[in-house]
VOKOL-483620 format. One record per residue: y, z, x of N, C-alpha, C in turn; residue in one letter. Coordinates in pm, whole numbers, plus 50000, padded with zeros to 5 digits. Example, Ala and Ser with C-alpha at 12.3 -4.5 7.8 and 13.67 -1.06 7.14 Angstrom:
# residues 2
494315078051319495505078051230496705078051320A/497755070851285498945071451367500035078751290S/
***
This chain:
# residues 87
984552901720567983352898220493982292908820518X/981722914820408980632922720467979262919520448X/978672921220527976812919020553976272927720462X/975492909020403974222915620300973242926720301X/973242934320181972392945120165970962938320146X/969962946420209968682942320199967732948620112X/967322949220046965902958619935964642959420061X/964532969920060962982974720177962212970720117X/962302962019972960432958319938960972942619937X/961732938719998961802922019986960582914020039X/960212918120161958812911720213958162911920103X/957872922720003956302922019904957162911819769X/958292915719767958832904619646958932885719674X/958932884619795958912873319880957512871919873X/956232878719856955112872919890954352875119713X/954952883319627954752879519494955592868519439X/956622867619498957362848919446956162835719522X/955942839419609955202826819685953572828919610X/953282837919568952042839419469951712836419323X/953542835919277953602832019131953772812819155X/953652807719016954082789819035955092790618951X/956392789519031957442792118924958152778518912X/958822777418770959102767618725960922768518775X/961292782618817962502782418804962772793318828X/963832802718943964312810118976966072809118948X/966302821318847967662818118831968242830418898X/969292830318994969812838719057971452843019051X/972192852919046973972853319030973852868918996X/974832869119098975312892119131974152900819106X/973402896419158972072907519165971312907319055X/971092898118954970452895718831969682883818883X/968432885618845967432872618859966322874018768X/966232859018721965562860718640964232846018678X/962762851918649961742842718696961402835318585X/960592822618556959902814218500958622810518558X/957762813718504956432806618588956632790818522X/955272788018548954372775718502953732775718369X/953582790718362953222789718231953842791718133X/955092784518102956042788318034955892773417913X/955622779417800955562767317695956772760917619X/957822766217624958982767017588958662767117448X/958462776717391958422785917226959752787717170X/960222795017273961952797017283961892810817223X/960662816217252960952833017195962072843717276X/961972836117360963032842917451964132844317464X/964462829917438965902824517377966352828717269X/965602832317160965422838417032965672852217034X/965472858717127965582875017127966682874417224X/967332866517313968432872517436969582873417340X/969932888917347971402889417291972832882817303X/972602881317475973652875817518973802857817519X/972522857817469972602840517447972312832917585X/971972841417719972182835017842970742821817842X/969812822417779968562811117779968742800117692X/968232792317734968052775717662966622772317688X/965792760417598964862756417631965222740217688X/965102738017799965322719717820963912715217898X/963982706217803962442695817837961232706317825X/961312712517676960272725217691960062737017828X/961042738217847960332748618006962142754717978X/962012772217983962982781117960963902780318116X/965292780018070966432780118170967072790918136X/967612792018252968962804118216970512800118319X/970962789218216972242789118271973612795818246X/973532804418225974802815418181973602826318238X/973012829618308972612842518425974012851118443X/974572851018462976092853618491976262866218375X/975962862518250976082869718125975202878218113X/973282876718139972652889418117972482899618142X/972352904818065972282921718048971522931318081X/970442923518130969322928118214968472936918097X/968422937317967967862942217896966012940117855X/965562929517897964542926617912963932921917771X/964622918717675963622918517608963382903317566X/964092892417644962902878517691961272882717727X/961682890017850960522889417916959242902517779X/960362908517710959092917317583958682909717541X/959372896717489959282889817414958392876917424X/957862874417552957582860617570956052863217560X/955152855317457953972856017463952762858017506X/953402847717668952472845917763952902853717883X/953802857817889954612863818033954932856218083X/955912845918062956172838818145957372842018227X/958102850918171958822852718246959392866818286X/960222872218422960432879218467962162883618451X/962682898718421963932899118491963742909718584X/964542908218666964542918718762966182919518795X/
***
């Protein structure tokens, strides 16, 4: 088994996650993708992901197929308010 790789800016990404109010952190093979609070569920996001990986449930944006994106970003071009992040 080999030991996790670490990112040298995790402390400042750890203290901009604890600074954002997120509705939802979706995580799988080094793709993550954020949701704040201020997420209205428009579904513009869902609307522009190529790969289809977003849904809107109970108005507030999910990403259950994370697994599939492409890291292309253009939810996060796309979302009105910024609600959301890929990294």
């Amino acid at each position: 088994m080999k030991g996790m790789k670490f990112n040298k800016n995790l402390k400042t990404k750890k203290k901009e996650l604890l600074n954002t109010k997120c509705m939802g952190i979706f995580v799988s093979e080094g793709k993550r993708i954020i949701v704040t609070n201020d997420c209205i569920g428009c579904s513009a996001c869902m609307d522009n992901c190529p790969a289809g990986v977003l849904e809107i449930v109970n108005g507030i944006c999910t990403a259950p197929r994370i697994d599939e994106c492409l890291q292309c970003h253009l939810c996060e071009d796309n979302c009105p308010i910024n609600a959301i992040k890929v990294e």
